[in-house]
N, C-alpha and C positions, 0 to 999 in steps of 0.2 A: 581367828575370826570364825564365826559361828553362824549359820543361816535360821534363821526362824520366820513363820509367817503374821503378818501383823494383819491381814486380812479377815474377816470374821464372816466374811459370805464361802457358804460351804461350797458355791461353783468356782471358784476364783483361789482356793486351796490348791491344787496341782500347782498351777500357772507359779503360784507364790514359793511353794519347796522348788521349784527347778531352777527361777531365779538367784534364789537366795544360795542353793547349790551351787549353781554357775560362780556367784561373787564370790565363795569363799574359799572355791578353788585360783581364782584370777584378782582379787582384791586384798591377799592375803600379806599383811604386814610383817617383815623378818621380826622376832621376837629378841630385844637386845639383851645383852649378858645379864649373868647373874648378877657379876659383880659392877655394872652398869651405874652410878650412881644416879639418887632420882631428884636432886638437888637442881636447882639453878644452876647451870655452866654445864651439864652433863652430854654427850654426844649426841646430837642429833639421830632419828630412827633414817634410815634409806627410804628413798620416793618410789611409789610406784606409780602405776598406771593400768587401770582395767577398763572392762566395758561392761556396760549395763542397757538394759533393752525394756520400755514399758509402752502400753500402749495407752492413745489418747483416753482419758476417762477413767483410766486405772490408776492403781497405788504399791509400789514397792516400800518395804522396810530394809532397811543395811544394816546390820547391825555392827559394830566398831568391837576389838580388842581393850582400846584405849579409851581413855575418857575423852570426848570432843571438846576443841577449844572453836572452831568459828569453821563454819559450813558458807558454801558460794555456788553459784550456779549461772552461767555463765548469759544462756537468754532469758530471762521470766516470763518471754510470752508462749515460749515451748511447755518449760517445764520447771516446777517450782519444789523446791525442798526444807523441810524444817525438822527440828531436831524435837523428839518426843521425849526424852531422856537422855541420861550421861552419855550413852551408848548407841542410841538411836536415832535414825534418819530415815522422815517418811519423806518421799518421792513420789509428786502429782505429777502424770503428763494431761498437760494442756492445749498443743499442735504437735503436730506432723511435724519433725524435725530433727536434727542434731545440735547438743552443746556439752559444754563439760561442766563438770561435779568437782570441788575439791576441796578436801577434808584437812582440818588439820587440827591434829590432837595436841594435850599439854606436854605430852612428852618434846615436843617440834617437827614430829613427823608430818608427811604432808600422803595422801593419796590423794591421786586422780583419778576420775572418773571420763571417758566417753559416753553419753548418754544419749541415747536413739531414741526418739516417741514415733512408732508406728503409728497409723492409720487406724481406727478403730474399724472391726471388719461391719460391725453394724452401720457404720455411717458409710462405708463403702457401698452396704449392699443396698441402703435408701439412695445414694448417686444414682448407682446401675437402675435403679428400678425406675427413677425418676427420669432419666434417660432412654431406656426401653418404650416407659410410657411416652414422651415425645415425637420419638421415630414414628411410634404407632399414628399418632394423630396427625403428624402432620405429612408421612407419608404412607397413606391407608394403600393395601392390596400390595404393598410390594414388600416379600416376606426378608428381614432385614434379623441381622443375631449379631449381640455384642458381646464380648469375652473381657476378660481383664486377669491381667498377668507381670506380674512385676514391675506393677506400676505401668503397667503397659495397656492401651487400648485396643481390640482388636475387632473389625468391625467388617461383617461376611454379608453376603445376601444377593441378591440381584436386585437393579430399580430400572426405572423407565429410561431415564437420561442422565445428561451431565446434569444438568440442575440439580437434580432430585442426589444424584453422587455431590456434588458438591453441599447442600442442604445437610444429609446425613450426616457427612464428616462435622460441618460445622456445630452440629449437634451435639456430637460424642465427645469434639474437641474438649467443653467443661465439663468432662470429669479426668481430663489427661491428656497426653501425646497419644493419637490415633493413628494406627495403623490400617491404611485402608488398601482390605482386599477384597471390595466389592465387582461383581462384572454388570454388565450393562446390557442392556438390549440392545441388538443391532437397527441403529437407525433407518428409516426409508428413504429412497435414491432423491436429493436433494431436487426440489423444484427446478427447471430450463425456462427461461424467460428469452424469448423473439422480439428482436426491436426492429419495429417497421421504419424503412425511413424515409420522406420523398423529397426530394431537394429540387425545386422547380425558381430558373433562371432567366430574365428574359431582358438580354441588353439590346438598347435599341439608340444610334446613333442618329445625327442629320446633318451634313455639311453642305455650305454653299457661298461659293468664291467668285469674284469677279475684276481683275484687272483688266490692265491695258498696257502696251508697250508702245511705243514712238520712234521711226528709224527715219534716215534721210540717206541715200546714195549720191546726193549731188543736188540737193536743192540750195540754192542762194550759193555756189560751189562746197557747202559744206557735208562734212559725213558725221552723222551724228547716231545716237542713240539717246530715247529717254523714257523713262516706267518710272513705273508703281511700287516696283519691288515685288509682286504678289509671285511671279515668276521670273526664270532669268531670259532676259531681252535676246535678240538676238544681235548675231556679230558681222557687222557690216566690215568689209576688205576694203585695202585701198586701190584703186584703179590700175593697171597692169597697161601693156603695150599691145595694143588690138582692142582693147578691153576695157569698160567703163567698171565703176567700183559693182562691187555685191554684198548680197547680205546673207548671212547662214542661221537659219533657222534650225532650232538643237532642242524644243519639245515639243510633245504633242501639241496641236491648237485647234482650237473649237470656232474662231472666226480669223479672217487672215483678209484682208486688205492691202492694194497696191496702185499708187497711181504713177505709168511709166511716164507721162509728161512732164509731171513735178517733182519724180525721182524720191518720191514721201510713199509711207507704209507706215500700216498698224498691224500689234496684232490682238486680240484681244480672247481673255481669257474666261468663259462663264462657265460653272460647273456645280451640279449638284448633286451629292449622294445621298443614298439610304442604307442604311445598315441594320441586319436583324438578326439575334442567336437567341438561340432559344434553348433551356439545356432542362432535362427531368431525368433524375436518377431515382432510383427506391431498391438501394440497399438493404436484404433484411440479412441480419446478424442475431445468431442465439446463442445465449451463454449460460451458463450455470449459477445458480445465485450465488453470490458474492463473489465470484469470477471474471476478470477482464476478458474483453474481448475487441476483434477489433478487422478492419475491413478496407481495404484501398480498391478504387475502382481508377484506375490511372497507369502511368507508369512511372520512368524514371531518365533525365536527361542526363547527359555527360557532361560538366567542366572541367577546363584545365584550371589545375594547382600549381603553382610554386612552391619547389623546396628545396634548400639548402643542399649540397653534395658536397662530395669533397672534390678540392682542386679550387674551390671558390665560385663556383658556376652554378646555375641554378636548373634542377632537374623539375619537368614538368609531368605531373601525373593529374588522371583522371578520377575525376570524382563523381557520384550519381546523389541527384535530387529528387526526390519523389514529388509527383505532382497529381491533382486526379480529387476523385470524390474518395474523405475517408470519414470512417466514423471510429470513434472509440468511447467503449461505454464499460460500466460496473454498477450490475442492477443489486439491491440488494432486497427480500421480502422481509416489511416490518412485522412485529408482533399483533396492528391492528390489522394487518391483510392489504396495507398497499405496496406499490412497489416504490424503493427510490433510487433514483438515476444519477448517475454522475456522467454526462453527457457530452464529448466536447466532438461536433463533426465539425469537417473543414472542407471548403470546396477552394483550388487552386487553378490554375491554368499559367500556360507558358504568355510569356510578352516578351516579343519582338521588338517594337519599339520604343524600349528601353533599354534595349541589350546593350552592353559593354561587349569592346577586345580587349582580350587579354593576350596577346603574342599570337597575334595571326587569329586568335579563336573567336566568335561572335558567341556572348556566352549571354542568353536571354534572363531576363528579369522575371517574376513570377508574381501575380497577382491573387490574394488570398483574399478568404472571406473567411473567417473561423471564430466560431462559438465555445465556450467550458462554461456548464453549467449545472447545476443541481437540482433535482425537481423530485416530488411527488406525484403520484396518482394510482389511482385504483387499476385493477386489469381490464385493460380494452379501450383507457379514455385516450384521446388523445389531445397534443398541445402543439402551438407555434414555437418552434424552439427558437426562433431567429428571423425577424422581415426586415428588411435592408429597400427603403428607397432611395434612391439616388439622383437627383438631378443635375447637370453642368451643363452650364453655357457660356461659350466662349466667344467673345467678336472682338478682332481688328479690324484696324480703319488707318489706308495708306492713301496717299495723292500726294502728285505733279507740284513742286513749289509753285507759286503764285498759278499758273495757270489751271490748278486745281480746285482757285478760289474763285476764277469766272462764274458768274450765274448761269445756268442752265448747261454753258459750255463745257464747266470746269466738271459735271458728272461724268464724261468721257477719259478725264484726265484722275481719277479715282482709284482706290480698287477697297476692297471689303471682303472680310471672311469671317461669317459663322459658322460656328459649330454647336450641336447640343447632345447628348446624349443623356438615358433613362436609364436604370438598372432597378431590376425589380428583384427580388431572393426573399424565399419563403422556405421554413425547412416546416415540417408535419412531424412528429414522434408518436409514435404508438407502440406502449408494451404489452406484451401477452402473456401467459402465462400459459404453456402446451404439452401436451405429453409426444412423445416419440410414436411414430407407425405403428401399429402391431405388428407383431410376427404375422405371418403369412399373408398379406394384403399387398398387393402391388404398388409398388413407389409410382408416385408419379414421373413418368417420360415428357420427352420431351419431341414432338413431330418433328421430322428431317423433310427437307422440300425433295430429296433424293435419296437411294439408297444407298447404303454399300455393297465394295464388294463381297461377294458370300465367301468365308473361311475357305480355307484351305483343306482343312481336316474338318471330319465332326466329331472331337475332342469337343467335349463340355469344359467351355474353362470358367467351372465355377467345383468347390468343391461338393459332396456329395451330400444332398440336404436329407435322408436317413439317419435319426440320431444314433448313434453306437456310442461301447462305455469311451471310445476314442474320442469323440470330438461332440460329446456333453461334459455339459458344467458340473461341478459338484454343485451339491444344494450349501446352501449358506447357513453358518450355524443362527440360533437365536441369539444365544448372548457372547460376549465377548471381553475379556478385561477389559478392564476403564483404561489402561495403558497405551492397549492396540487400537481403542477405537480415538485416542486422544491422538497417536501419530498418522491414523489414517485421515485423522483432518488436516493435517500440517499441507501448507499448498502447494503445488506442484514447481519444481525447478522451470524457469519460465524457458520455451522454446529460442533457439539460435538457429537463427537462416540463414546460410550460406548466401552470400552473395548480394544481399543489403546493402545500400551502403558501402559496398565494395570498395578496391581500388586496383585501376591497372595503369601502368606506366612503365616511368624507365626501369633497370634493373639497378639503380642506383638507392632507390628507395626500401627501405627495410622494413619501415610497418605502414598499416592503415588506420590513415585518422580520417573520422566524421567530420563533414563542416556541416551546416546549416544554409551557409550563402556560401555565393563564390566567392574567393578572397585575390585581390588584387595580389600580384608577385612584386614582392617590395625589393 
């Protein structure tokens, strides 16, 4: 087999002897015997296999030993092949690609071909340029260099932000896999956002009661008791030796009646109260944007828990419920300049008269008020996050059978209880948007109605405010890989406090679990 160039442009001459070299060192056909016959039925020639390399746009000649019977090529839309003569096969590439070539002459031989269509380097270097030009425009002032390497994208520079890092890559992405080793400029210390908050409360009760009770020590000989129910009556005795019957009086009373002739008493019950709380908290909490935060002004009560031990008995542990003013929020700054809130504050309080025992324990019920909500607004406006009016009123109505239905008389044999109460709750939100104190400006104190006492020593227990290369900052660089500044966003492992939610008890208990309520021991 024989190399020649079928090329007729004198720049494209090298390219074509080197190929043509290459195949006829690698595509080279064993040549069969002399005495071979060339007849129908005659041995088949042995297969080979070479490789061949052309690039988009270009054209190879092969040239054959043998006279060609039927040429094949395996993709058409890579690269296409036709036979110019007995002997010859021109070779177009068409794409960027791989396929195979296979030849087979009258003899019966067969060769194979691997066929590569590279990249033409002209159409590569209109990509890069057309890519360069993009970066430019669409991100000006930030000096940006793109390589290209083994099919490889390689893309260096510094820009402003992740955007503008992200934009770049998507850019380079159409003309290959991008490798991105750009750095970034070190961002500015993320905006701190202050939530004001004022939670103003004001419950206001009114009750007002009025029984009667009816007792007899010996009237018509009888001993009697009779009410309203409003309270409990008192307990009339039976008569003893020396002794006429009595009656024991066992609550407080606001009117009390006795007649020793008739051996008859009343007692009678009239009562009215007022009740007034008033409650104004203003919380402020500042957080980092897109940062939770969060604030209890309260504390925390103990109940006992039921739990399973071994032996079959049940071990009783102590559990803590938070209660109080809390707020929790996550501001975040939009891209038009407002702020948005995710806001949920709660105001709780302990109730007594609801409580439950649970094995000896009075364990109080807990009355909530709580808001989650979502909001906008600009810096400084502020909103009603929650108005809660409340009105109840309650009245029974007890009386004396039939002699409660006398006219005029039967109001003495009566009794009657209202109740009403108001609840008013108002919460205020207002976000800021603040910078931190300056250096050297005095925080604001806070006045003591008294002093302390004066130190012991005068040791300065602060450390030494002379900056030294000891206790200065290094300067911060300007830029920084896109890697380090993408982990320095990642958010912080969230805090664990000790003693939350706790639990103490018997020693029979092995872990602690959180409840929410108190749970009854089953």
């Amino acid at each position: 087999m024989r190399a020649k160039t079928g090329i007729t442009t004198a720049c494209f001459c090298a390219l074509s002897v080197f190929l043509c070299a290459q195949l006829e060192l690698n595509a080279q056909v064993p040549p069969a015997p002399s005495t071979a016959p060339s007849q129908p039925g005659a041995a088949p020639v042995q297969d080979s296999t070479n490789e061949v390399a052309v690039a988009v746009g270009k054209t190879i000649l092969i040239d054959c030993a043998q006279p060609i019977a039927r040429v094949s090529i395996g993709l058409g839309e890579i690269a296409e092949a036709s036979a110019v003569s007995p002997t010859e096969i021109l070779v177009n590439g068409k794409a960027a690609g791989e396929t195979s070539l296979i030849i087979w002459d009258r003899r019966g031989g067969r060769q194979f071909f691997n066929l590569t269509v590279r990249p033409s380097l002209a159409l590569s270097t209109d990509n890069m340029d057309a890519i360069r030009r993009e970066l430019s425009l669409e991100l000006p002032g930030q000096p940006l260099k793109i390589t290209s390497e083994n099919n490889m994208l390689f893309l260096r520079g510094t820009v402003k932000d992740l955007t503008s890092s992200a934009r770049a890559v998507q850019i380079a992405s159409t003309g290959g896999k991008v490798v991105n080793l750009l750095n970034v400029q070190v961002p500015a210390a993320d905006p701190q956002i202050l939530l004001k908050c004022r939670y103003m409360s004001v419950d206001r009760s009114k009750e007002k009661q009025l029984g009667i009770n009816v007792f007899s020590t010996g009237l018509g000989n009888t001993l009697a008791t009779v009410g309203t129910g409003q309270y409990s009556p008192p307990t009339v005795g039976l008569p003893s030796s020396g002794s006429g019957a009595s009656a024991t009086i066992g609550n407080e009373l606001q009117l009390f009646t006795f007649f020793p002739g008739l051996n008859l008493g009343a007692t009678i019950e009239a009562l009215e109260q007022r009740g007034l709380v008033e409650t104004l908290a203003e919380p402020n909490v500042m957080a980092v944007n897109k940062q939770e935060a969060s604030i209890l002004a309260g504390g925390e009560y103990p109940y006992p828990v039921a739990q399973a031990s071994a032996g079959g008995q049940s071990a009783i542990s102590i559990m803590f419920k938070e209660y109080g003013v809390r707020l929790n929020f996550i501001p975040t700054i939009t891209p038009r300049g407002t702020i948005r809130l995710q806001v949920a504050p709660e105001v709780s309080a302990l109730d007594f008269t609801n409580a439950i025992e649970i094995s000896g324990f009075d364990v109080p019920a807990i009355t909530t008020r709580k808001v989650k909500t979502e909001v906008e607004l600009n810096d400084g406006q502020s909103f009603v996050l929650g108005g809660l009016l409340d009105n109840t009123e309650t009245e029974s109505f007890q009386k004396i059978p039939f002699i409660g239905d006398i006219p005029f008389i039967g109001k003495f044999f009566q009794s009657m209880q209202r109740t009403k109460t108001n609840t008013e709750l108002i919460i205020i939100v207002t976000p800021e948007i603040i910078a931190p104190i300056p250096a050297g400006t005095n925080p604001p104190e806070l006045k003591f109605p008294e002093k302390f006492l004066p130190p012991n020593s005068g040791i300065a227990m602060n450390n030494p405010d002379a900056k030294t290369p000891e206790n200065t900052a290094a300067t911060p660089p300007t830029t920084i890989p896109i890697e380090k500044l993408i982990e320095s966003m990642k958010p912080e492992t969230p805090l664990v406090i000790e003693g939350a939610n706790g639990q103490f008890g018997s020693a029979s208990s092995s872990s602690a679990t959180t409840s929410s309520a108190p749970a009854t021991p089953q």
